[in-house]
C-alpha positions in Angstrom: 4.9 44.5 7.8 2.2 44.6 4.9 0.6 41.5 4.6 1.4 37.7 6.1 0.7 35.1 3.4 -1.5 32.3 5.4 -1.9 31.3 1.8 1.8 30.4 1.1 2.8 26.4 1.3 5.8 27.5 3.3 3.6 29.2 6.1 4.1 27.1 9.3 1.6 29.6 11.6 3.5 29.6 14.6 6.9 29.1 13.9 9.3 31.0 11.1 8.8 29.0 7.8 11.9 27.8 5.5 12.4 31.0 3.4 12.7 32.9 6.5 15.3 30.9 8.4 17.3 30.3 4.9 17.3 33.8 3.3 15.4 35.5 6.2 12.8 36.7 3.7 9.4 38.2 5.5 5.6 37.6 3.5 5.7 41.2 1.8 9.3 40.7 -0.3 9.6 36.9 -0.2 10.2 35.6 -4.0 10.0 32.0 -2.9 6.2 32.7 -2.2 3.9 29.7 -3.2 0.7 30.5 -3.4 -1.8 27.7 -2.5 -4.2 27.0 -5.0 -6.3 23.6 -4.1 -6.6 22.5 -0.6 -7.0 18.6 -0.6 -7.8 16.0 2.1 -7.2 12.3 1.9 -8.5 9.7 4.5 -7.1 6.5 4.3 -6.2 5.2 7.5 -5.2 1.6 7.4 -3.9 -1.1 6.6 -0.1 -0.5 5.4 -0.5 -2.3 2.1 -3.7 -0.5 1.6 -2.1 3.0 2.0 0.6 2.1 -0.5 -1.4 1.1 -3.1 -3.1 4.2 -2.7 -0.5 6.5 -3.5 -0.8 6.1 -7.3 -3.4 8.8 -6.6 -0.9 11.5 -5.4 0.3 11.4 -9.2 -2.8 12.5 -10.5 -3.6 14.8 -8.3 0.0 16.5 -8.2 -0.3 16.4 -12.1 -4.0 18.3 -12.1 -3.1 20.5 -9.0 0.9 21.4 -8.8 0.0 24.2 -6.4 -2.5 22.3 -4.4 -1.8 21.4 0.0 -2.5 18.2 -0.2 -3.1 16.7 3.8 -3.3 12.6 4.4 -5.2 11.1 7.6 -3.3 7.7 8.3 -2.0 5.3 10.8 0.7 5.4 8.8 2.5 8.8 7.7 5.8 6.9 7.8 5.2 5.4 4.4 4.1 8.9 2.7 6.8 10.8 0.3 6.7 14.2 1.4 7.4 15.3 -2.1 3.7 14.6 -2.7 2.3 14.9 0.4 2.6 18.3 2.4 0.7 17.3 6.0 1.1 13.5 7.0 -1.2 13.3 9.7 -1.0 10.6 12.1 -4.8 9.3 13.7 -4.7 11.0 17.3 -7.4 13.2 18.6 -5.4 16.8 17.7 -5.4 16.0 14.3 -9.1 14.4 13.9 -9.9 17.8 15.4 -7.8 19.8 13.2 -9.2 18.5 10.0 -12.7 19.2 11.2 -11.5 22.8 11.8 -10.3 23.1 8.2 -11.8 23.6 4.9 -11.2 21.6 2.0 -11.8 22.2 -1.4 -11.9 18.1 -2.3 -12.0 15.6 0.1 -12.0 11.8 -0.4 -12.6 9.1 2.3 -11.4 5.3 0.8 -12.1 4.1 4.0 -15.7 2.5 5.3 -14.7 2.1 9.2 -16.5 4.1 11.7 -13.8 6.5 12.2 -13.1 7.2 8.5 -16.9 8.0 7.7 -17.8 9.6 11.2 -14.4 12.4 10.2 -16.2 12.4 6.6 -19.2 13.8 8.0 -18.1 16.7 9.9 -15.3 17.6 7.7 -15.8 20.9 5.7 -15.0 20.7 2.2 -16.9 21.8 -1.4 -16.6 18.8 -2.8 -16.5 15.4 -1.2 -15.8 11.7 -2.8 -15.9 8.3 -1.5 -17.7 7.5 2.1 -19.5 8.7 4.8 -22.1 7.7 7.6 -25.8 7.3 7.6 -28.5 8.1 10.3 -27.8 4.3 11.7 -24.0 4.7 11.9 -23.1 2.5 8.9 -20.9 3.3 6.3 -22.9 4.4 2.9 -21.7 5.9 -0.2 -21.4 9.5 -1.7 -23.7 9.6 -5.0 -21.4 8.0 -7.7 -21.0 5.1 -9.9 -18.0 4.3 -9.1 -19.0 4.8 -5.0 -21.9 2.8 -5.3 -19.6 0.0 -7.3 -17.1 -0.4 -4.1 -20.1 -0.2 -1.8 -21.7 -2.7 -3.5 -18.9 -5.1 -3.8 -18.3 -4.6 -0.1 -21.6 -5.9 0.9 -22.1 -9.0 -1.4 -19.8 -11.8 -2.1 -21.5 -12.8 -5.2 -21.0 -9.0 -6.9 -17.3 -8.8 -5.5 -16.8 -12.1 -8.0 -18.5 -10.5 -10.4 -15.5 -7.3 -10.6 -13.6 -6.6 -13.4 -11.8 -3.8 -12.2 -8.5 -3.2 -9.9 -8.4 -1.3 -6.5 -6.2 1.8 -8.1 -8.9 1.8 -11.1 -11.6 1.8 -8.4 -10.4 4.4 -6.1 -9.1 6.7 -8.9 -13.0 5.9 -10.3 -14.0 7.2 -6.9 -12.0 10.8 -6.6 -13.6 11.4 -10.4 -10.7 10.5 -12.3 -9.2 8.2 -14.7 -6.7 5.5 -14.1 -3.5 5.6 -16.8 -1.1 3.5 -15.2 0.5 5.7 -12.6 2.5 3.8 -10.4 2.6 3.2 -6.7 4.7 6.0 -4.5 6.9 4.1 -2.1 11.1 5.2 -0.3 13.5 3.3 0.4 14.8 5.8 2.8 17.8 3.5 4.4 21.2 4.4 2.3 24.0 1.8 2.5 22.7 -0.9 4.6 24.9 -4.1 4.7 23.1 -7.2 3.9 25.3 -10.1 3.8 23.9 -11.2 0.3 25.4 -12.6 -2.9 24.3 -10.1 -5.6 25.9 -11.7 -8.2 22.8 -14.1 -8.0 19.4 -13.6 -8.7 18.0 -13.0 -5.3 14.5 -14.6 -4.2 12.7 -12.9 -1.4 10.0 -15.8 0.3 7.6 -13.6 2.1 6.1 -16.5 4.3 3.2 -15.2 6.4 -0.1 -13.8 4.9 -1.3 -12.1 8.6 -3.8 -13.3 11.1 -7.1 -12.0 9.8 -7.2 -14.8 7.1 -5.1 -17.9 7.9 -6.5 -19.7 5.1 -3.9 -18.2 2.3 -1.3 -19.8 4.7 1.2 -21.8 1.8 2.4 -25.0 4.1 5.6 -24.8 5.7 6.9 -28.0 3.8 6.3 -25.8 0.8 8.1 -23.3 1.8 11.1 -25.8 2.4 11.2 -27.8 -1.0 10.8 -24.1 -2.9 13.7 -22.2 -1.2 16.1 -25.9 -1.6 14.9 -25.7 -5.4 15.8 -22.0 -5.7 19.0 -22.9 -4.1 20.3 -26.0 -6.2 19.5 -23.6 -9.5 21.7 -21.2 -7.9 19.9 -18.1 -6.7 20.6 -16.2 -3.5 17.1 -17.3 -1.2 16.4 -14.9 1.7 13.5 -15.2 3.8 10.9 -12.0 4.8 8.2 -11.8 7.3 7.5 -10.0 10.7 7.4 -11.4 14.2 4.1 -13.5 13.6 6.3 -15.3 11.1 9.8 -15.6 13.1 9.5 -19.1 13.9 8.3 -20.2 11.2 11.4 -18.5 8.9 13.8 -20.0 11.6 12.7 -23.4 11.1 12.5 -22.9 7.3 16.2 -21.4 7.4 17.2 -24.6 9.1 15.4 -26.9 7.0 16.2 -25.3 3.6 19.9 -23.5 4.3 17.8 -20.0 2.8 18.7 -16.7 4.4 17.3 -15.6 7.5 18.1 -12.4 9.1 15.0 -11.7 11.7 12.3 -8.6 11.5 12.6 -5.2 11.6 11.0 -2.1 12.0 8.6 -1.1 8.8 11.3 1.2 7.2 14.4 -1.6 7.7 11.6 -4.4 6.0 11.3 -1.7 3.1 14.9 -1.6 2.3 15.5 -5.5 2.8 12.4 -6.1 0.6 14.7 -3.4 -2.2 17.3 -5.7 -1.9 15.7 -8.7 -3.8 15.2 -9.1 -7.4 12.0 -11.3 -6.9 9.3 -11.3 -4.0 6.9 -14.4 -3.4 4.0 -13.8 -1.1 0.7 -14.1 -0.2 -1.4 -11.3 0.0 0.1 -9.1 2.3 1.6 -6.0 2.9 4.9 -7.4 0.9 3.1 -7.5 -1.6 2.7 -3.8 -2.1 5.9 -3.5 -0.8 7.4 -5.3 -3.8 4.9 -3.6 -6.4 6.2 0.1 -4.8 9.6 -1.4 -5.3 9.0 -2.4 -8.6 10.5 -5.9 -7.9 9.2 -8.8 -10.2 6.5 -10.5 -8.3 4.8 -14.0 -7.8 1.6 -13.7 -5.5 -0.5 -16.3 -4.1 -4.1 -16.1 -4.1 -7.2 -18.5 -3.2 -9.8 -16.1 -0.9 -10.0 -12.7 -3.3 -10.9 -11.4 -6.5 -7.7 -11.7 -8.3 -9.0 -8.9 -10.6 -8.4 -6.7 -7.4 -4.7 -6.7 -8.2 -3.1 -4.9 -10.6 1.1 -5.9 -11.3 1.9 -3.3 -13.5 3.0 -6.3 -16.0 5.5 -7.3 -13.5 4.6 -10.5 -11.9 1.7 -13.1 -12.0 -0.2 -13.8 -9.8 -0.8 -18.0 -9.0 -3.8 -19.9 -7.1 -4.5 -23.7 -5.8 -5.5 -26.3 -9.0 -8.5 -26.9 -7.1 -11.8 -25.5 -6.9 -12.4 -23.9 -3.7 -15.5 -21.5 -2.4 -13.5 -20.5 0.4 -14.2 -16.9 -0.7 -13.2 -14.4 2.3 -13.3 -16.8 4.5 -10.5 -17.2 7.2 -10.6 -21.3 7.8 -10.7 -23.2 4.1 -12.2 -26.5 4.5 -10.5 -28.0 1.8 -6.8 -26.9 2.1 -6.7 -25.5 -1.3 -3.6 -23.8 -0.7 -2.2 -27.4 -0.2 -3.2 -27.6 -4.4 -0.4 -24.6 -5.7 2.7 -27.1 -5.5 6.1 -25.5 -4.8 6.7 -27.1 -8.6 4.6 -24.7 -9.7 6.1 -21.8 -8.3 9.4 -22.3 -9.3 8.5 -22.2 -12.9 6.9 -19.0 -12.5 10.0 -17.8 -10.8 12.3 -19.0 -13.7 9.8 -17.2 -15.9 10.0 -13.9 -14.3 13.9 -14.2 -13.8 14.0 -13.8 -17.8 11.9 -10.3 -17.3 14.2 -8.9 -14.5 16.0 -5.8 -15.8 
């Protein structure tokens, strides 16, 4: 045998690679031979909705780099299309390790948690983007504009108001390129579920729960009620989303309302419920990337962010309280503002966005 191509993107290393156990094929006649041209390392670890809406930046980087092995460090692989990405890594100690082992031609760290910069800085690569860690263990960014911009906006409340641009603008600003609408990456990898659904109606999807970390974005449960018995009497199909923080709380608004209700699932079974609906209503939540990746029509609450952060890709709005409210990243509001974006409201945005649905 002549040669063994380490540099193929079919080479496994220690066991026989696809060509092989299809055709049989060994490195020194193999016509399927790939040739590996950029080696690129991504570090987002967390959370869900924040990985999703990261994936816009696979485009660009498959478009620039066709050849290129493009490796992911995340909690969760599960949501990554292997089409774009060729080593989901999962966070456990053999692949921290094996990344540090490697050598990267680009590698870009979106994440400002210890772990994230702490793998920055011992990771071998010729170019590197986004964050790493000082002498004092903090997060602190590479050299760029755009770094120091999401550094910047991280630390002070009063320059994260101040933002103009989008997180996929931001992050694509970070890795050195420019943003031209390329759209999220997210599968529906479930083929024929049953849902028992009327889709000869416009289907509403009520995401009801915006997670524990901020409970002030909580919409009140009445709310939730009087909007699903609205949808209902103007004839759409009403089903109710959320996880197990949220059960409860879509049981009693089942009963209350007569809306759909049929329990949570595991993250891929959510995926394909979500692809079931024509319209998603949420807070700020996973969902709502969800819906985005999805490319469902989309009405999304908002009182604690920048709403500039979000970018629709002209397919939903995005509504907040008619009130005033300072309660800027904070988890407890002391005015209730969310009690100030009335369930009237909403529905006239959903009518609105029924007329876009294609």
């Amino acid at each position: 045998m002549k040669s063994i191509n380490t540099d193929c993107k079919y080479f496994r290393g220690d066991i026989p690679c696809q060509p092989h156990k299809a055709c049989g094929y060994h490195c020194d006649n193999c016509p399927e031979y790939k040739k590996i041209t950029e080696k690129i390392l991504i570090i987002k670890l967390g959370a869900i909705g924040d990985v999703i809406r990261t994936t816009p930046l696979l485009r660009k980087l498959k478009e620039k780099y066709p050849d290129s092995m493009i490796v992911w460090l995340t909690y969760f692989p599960e949501v990554l299309s292997t089409d774009f990405v060729d080593r989901k890594l999962a966070v456990n100690i053999e692949n921290t390790e094996l990344i540090k082992n490697m050598h990267f031609d680009h590698a870009i760290n979106l994440d400002k948690d210890p772990l994230a910069i702490s793998l920055m800085n011992s990771v071998k690569a010729t170019q590197k983007n986004g964050f790493t860690i000082d002498e004092f263990g903090h997060c602190k960014p590479y050299s760029s504009e755009a770094e120091i911009h999401k550094w910047i906006t991280g630390l002070f409340d009063d320059q994260n108001k101040l933002n103009t641009k989008h997180y996929v603008q931001e992050i694509f600003e970070i890795a050195g390129y420019s943003f031209q609408d390329e759209e999220y990456i997210l599968e529906d990898t479930i083929e024929n579920a049953q849902w028992n659904l009327d889709y000869n109606k416009t289907i509403a999807g009520l995401n009801t729960g915006c997670g524990n970390r901020w409970l002030s974005r909580l919409w009140p449960e009445e709310y939730w009620v009087k909007l699903a018995k609205h949808l209902l009497e103007k004839g759409y199909e009403v089903l109710l989303l959320g996880g197990p923080d949220e059960h409860k709380r879509n049981q009693r608004i089942a009963q209350n309302s007569g809306a759909k209700y049929f329990g949570h699932f595991d993250l891929q079974t959510f995926i394909n419920e979500v692809n079931q609906v024509d319209i998603v209503v949420t807070a700020v939540t996973m969902a709502t990337h969800i819906a985005i990746g999805l490319k469902k029509q989309l009405i999304l609450f908002n009182n604690i962010f920048n709403k500039n952060e979000f970018y629709l890709y002209n397919k939903g709005v995005i509504l907040e309280p008619e009130i005033e409210c300072d309660c800027y990243f904070d988890d407890k509001c002391p005015n209730e503002c969310m009690n100030y974006l009335y369930p009237e409201t909403v529905l006239k945005s959903i009518e609105k966005q029924k007329d876009l649905i294609k």
